[in-house]
C-alpha positions in Angstrom: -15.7 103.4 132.1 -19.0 103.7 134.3 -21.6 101.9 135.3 -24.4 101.9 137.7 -24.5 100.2 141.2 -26.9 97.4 140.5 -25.8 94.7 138.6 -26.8 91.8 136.3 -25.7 88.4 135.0 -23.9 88.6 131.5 -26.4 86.6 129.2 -28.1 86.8 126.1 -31.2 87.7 127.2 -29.7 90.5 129.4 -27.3 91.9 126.9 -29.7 95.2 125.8 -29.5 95.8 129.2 -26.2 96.9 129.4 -24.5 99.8 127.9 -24.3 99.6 124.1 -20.4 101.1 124.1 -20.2 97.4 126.5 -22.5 95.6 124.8 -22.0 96.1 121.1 -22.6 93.1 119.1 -24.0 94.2 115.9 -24.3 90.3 114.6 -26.6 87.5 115.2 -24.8 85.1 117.1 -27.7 82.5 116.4 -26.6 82.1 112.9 -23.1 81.5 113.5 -21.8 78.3 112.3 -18.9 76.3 114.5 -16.2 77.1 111.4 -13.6 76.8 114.4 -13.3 74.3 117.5 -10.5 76.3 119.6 -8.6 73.5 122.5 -7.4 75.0 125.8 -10.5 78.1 126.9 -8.4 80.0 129.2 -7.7 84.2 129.4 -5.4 84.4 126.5 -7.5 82.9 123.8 -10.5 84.7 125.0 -8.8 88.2 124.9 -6.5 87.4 121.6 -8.0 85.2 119.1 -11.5 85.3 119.9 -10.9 89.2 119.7 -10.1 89.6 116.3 -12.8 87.1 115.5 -15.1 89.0 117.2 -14.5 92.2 115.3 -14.6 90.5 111.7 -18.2 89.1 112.9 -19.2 93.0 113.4 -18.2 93.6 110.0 -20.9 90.6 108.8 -20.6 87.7 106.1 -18.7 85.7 108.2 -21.2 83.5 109.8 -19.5 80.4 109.2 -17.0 80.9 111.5 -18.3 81.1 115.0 -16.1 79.2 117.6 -16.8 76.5 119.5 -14.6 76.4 122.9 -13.1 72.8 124.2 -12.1 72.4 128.0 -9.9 69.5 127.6 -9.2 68.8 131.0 -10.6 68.1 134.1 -9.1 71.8 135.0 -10.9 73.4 133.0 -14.6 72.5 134.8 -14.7 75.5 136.2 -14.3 77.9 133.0 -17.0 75.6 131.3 -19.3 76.2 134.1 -19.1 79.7 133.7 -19.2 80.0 129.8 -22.1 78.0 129.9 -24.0 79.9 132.4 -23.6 83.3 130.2 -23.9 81.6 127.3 -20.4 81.9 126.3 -20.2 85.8 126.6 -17.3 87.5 128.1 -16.0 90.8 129.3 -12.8 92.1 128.1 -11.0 95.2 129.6 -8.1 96.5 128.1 -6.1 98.6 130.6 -4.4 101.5 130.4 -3.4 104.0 132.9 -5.5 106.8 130.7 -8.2 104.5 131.3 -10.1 101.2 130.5 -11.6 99.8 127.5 -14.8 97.5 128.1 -16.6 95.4 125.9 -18.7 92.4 125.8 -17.3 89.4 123.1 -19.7 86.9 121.3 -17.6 85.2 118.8 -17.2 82.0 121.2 -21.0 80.1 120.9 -20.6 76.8 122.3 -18.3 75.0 125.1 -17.9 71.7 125.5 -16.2 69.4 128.5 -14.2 66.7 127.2 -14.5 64.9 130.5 -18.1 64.7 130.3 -19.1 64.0 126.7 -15.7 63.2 124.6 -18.0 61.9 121.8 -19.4 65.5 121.4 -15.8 67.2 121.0 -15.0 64.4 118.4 -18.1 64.4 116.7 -18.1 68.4 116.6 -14.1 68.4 115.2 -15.6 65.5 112.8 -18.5 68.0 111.5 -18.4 69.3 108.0 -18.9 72.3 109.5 -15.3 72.6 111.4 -12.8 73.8 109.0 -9.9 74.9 112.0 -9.1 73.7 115.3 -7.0 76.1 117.1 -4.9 75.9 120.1 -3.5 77.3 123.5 -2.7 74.6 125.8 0.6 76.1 127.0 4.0 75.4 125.8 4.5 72.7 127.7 1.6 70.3 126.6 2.9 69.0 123.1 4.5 66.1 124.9 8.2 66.8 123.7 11.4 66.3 125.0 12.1 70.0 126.2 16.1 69.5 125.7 15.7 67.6 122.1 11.6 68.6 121.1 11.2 65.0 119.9 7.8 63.5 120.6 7.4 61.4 124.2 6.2 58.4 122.8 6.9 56.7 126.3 4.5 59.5 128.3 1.3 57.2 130.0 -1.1 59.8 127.9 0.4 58.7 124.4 0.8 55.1 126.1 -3.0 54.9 126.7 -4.3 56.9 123.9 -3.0 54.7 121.5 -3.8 51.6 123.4 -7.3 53.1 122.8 -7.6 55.2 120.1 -11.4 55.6 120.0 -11.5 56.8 123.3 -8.6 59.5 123.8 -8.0 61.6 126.4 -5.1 63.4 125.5 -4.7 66.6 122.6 -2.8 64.3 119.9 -5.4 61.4 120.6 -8.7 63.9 119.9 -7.1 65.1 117.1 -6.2 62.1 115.5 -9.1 60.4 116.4 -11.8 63.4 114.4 -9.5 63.7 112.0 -9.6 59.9 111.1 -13.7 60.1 111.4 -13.0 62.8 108.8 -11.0 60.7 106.5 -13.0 57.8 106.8 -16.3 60.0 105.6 -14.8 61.0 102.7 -14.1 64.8 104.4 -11.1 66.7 103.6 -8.9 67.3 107.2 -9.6 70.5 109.4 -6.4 73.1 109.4 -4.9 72.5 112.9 -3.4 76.2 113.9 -1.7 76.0 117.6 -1.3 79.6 118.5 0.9 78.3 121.8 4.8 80.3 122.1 6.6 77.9 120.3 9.2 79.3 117.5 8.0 77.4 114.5 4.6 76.0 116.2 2.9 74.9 113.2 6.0 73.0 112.0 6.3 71.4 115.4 2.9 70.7 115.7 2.5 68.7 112.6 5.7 66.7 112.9 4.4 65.5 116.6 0.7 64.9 115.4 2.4 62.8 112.5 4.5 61.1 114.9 1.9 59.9 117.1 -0.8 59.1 113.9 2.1 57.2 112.9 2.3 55.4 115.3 -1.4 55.1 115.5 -2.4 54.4 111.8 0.3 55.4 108.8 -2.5 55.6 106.3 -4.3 58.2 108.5 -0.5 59.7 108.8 0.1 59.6 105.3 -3.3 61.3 104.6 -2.5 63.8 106.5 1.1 64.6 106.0 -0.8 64.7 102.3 -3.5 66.7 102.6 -3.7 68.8 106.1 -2.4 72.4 107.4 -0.5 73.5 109.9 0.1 77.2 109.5 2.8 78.6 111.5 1.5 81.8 113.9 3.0 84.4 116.2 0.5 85.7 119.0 1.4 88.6 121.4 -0.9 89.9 124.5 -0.5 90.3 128.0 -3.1 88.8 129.5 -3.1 88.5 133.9 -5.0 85.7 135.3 -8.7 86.8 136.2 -8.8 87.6 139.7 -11.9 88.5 142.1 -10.6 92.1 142.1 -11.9 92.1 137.8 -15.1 90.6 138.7 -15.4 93.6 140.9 -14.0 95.6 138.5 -16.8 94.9 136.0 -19.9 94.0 138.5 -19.3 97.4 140.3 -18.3 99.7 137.0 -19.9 98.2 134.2 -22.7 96.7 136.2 -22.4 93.2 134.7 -21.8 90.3 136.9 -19.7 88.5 134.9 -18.0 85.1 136.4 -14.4 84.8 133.9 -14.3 88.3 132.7 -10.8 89.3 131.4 -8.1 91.9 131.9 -5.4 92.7 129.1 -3.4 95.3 127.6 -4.5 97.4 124.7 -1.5 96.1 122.8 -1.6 92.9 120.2 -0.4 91.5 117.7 -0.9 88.0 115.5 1.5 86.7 112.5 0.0 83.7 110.6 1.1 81.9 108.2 -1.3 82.1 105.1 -1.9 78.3 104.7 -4.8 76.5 104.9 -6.5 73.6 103.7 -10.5 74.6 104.3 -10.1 78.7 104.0 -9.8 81.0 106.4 -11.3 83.9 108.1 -10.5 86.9 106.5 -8.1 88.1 110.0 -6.3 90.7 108.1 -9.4 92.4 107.8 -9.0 93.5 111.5 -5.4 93.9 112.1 -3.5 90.3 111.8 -0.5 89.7 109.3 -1.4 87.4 106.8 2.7 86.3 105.4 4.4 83.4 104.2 6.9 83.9 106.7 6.3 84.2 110.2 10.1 83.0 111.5 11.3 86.1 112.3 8.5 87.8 113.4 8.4 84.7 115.6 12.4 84.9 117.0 11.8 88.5 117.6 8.6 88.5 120.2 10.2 85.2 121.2 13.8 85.9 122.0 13.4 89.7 123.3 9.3 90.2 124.3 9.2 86.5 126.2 13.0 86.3 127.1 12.9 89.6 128.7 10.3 88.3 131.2 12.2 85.8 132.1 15.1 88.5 132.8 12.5 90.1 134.9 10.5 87.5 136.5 12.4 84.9 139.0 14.9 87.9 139.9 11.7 89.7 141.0 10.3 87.4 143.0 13.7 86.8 144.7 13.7 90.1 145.1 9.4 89.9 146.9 7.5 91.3 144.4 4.2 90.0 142.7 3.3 92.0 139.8 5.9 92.4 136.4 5.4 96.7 136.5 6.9 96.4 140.4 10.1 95.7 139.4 10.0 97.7 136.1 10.9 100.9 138.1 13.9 99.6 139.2 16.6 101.3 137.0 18.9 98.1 137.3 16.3 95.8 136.6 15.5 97.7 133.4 19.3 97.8 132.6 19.1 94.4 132.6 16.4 93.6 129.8 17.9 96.4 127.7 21.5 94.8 127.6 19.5 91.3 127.1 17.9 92.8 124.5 20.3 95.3 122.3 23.3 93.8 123.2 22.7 89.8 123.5 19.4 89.2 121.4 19.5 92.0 118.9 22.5 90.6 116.7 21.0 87.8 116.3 17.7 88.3 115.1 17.2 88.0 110.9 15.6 91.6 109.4 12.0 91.6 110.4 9.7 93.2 107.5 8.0 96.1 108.8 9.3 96.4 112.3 11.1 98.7 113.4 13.2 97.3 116.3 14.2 99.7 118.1 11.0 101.0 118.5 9.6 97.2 119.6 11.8 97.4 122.7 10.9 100.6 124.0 7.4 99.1 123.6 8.8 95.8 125.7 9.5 97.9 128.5 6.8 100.6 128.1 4.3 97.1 128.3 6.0 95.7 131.0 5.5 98.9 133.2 2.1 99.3 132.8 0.7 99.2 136.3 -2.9 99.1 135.7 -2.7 95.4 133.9 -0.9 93.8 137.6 0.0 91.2 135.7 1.3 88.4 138.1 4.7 87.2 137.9 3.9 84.0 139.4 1.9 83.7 136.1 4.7 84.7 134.0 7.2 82.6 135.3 4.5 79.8 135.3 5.6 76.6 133.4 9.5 78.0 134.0 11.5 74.7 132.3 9.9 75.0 128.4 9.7 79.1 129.0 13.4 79.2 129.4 14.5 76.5 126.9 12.3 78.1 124.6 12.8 81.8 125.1 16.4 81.9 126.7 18.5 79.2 125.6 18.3 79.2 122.0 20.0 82.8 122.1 22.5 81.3 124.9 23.1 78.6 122.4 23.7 81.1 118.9 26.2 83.5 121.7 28.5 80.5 122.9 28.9 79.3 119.3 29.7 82.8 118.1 31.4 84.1 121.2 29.3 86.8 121.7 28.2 88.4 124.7 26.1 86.6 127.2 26.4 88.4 130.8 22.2 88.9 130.8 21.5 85.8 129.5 23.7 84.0 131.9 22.1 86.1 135.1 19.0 85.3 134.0 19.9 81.7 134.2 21.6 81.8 137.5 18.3 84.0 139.2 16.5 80.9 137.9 18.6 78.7 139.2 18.5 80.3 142.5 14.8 80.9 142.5 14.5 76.8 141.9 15.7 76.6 145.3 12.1 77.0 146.5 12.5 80.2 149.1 14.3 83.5 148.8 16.6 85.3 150.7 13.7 85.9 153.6 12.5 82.1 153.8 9.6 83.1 152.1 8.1 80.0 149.8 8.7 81.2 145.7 6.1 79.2 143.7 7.7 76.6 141.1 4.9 76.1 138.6 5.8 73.5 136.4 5.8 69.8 135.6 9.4 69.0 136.2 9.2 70.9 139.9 10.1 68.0 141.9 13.1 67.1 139.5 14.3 70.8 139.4 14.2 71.6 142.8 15.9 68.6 143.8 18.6 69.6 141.7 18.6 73.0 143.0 19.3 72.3 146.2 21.6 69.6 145.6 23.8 71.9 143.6 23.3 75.5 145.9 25.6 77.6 144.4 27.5 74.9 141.9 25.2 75.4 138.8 26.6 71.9 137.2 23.8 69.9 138.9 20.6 71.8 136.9 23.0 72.1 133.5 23.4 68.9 133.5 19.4 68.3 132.8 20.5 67.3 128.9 16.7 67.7 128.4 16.5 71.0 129.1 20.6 72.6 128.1 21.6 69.6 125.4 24.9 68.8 125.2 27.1 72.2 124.3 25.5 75.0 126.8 27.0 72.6 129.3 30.2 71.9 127.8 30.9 76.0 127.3 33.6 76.7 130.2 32.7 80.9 129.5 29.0 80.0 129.7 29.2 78.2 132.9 32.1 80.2 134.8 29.6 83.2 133.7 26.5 81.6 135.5 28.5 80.0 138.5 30.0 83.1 139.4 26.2 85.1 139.6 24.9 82.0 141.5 27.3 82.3 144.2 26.6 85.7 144.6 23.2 84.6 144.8 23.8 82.2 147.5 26.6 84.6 149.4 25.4 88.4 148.8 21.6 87.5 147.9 19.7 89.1 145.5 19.5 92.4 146.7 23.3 92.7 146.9 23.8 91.2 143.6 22.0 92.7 141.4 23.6 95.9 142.7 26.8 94.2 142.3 26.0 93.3 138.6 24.1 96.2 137.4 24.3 99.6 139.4 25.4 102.4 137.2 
């Protein structure tokens, strides 16, 4: 990657300015139709989705399906600044330690603030024109009980969005409300694909959006349940959050001043389920699986990719580092994910067509180590209570009902547990990034080294992980090492040669 020293904004205008190996849009963006509204314009969808978009636009005849990005919340004011100020272009870097990969994407066209103007999100879902709305708002946004996964009809979002339907300001409340404009003009529903790490994510989504439309209107629920799409997907990228060091990265190298560019590895991969009720982009055409199954492609990345961050991440920052490869050179550390993976996880996982497993984990680690990505564990272990009753427990769950073995699983729980706490061994502050903070640490330090206090949180372990005397003897006893030894001394304890 090179570049000279002088630098200029990413625009439109500017874009035969830079070098064509950056800059290499071979399609006119102008004649791009919004075919997709995508919810939730953060670094993941911008380096995944719009990716794979981006490359079938190169190949032309697909003009109908430009995206148009939504900014939800009131978050996400400064993303929309910047999209809007380079016209919706982007860097993406894919990093290697044989060197980077630059290029500039225009698949995304338009970016709108729902804050601002939440007639022109509706009205543009409502369009003819929108055949998809996609998603990535984060596992924990669906509004679900994170024990049970039933819909929180009780949360002051839902409460108000239904006391005022033609004004939402929630996810379920924009969707329902263009979809009923949709219904009500005679128009056939948009597919509504969330591509957010949730094992069957379609299935969820569409039993909570019918829940809430439900409760909303049960023709425009029963219309729906009739005649919409909710395809199932698996989506796999490791994507940092952007940091100033990137923005220098591409100012200085590519000589593009670019204000959200975005830093990933080379590696991804997306499963969808081929159902949709408007048609499709043609995504196989540039490397997605197209299937009618995605389930076990989804318990695989699931249960040993996301799991075995969790195995890495809280233990790590106990431990003081910030970035996932840090802790990846630790032999123990690695020991760790491997028994998680081959021992635990491995067993339970259905045949997955065309993956070779053993294979996938060495690429899990091999991912993980990759120094030149820096991905942050704070980011990671971000959102920590649905990550770890999403990636963790269900595995926990299938080993106490079949007695299998669970001494990974377990110390991944109790370094969570510990890490709850709020500082590590050193007094050093750990950051808890997650809605429930206040309830878990509370908990945490309530309970110290008696785990008891954070299982009981039905919402998050249910009733049987609880209730499992191997399961919590397993997880006390790492905790009070925790608390006695510290982390250091523990996980030498646990897993030294």
């Amino acid at each position: 990657m090179s570049g000279g020293t002088r630098s200029k904004q990413l625009t439109q205008a500017n874009l035969d300015q830079f070098a064509p190996a950056n800059a290499r849009l071979v399609y006119d963006r102008k004649a791009l139709r919004h075919g997709i509204v995508h919810i939730g314009v953060g670094g993941f969808f911008r380096a995944h989705q719009a990716v794979y978009l981006d490359d079938l636009l190169g190949q032309g005849g697909s003009t109908e399906w430009g995206i148009c990005g939504v900014c939800l919340r009131p978050s996400g004011r400064r993303m929309y600044d910047a999209m809007r100020s380079q016209d919706c272009l982007y860097t993406v870097v894919e990093r290697t330690a044989q060197g980077d990969q630059p290029r500039i994407i225009g698949a995304m066209t338009g970016i709108l603030f729902a804050p601002d103007d939440p007639e022109a999100v509706l009205e543009k879902m409502a369009s003819p024109d929108c055949r998809i709305v996609t998603l990535t708002i984060t596992e924990g946004a669906y509004y679900r009980h994170p024990g049970d996964g039933q819909f929180d009809a009780g949360h002051p979002d839902i409460v108000r969005d239904l006391a005022d339907p033609t004004h939402p300001a929630c996810v379920f409340g924009y969707l329902a409300e263009a979809l009923d404009r949709r219904r009500r003009r005679g128009l056939e529903p948009f597919t509504v694909m969330t591509c957010d790490n949730m094992q069957h994510n379609g299935t969820v989504l569409r039993r909570l959006l019918l829940t809430f439309t439900q409760l909303r209107d049960p023709a425009l629920s029963a219309w729906l349940a009739e005649r919409g799409a909710f395809p199932n997907s698996m989506v796999d990228r490791i994507v940092p959050v952007t940091t100033d060091e990137h923005r220098t990265l591409v100012r200085e190298r590519l000589g593009i001043d670019d204000a959200w560019p975005v830093v990933c590895e080379p590696f991804s991969q997306w499963v969808i389920e081929d159902r949709f009720c408007l048609g499709r982009p043609a995504w196989e055409r540039t490397g997605a699986q197209l299937t009618d199954d995605v389930n076990p492609y989804e318990q695989m990345k699931l249960r040993l990719l996301n799991a075995s961050h969790m195995c890495v991440c809280y233990l790590a920052m106990l431990l003081g580092y910030e970035f996932t490869h840090q802790p990846m050179a630790d032999p123990r550390i690695r020991r760790i994910v491997r028994t998680s993976m081959d021992v635990e996880v491995t067993p339970l996982l259905p045949e997955v067509r065309g993956i070779d497993l053993e294979k996938y984990k060495d690429q899990v680690l091999e991912r993980f180590s990759n120094p030149t990505i820096r991905d942050q564990l704070s980011r990671v272990g971000s959102g920590c209570s649905a990550k770890m009753t999403t990636f963790v427990v269900p595995s926990m769950l299938d080993l106490v009902q079949r007695g299998g073995p669970l001494k990974a699983g377990a110390f991944t729980v109790a370094a969570w547990f510990r890490f709850l706490a709020g500082k590590d061994d050193q007094g050093r502050e750990l950051p808890i990034l997650d809605d429930l903070k206040d309830m878990l640490n509370a908990r945490a330090l309530r309970g110290g080294a008696d785990p008891t206090e954070l299982l009981a949180c039905r919402e998050l372990f249910g009733d049987i992980l609880p209730a499992s005397p191997r399961f919590v003897a397993e997880v006390a006893r790492v905790l009070r090492s925790f608390y006695d030894k510290g982390a250091e001394a523990t996980l030498e304890q646990e897993w030294a040669q």
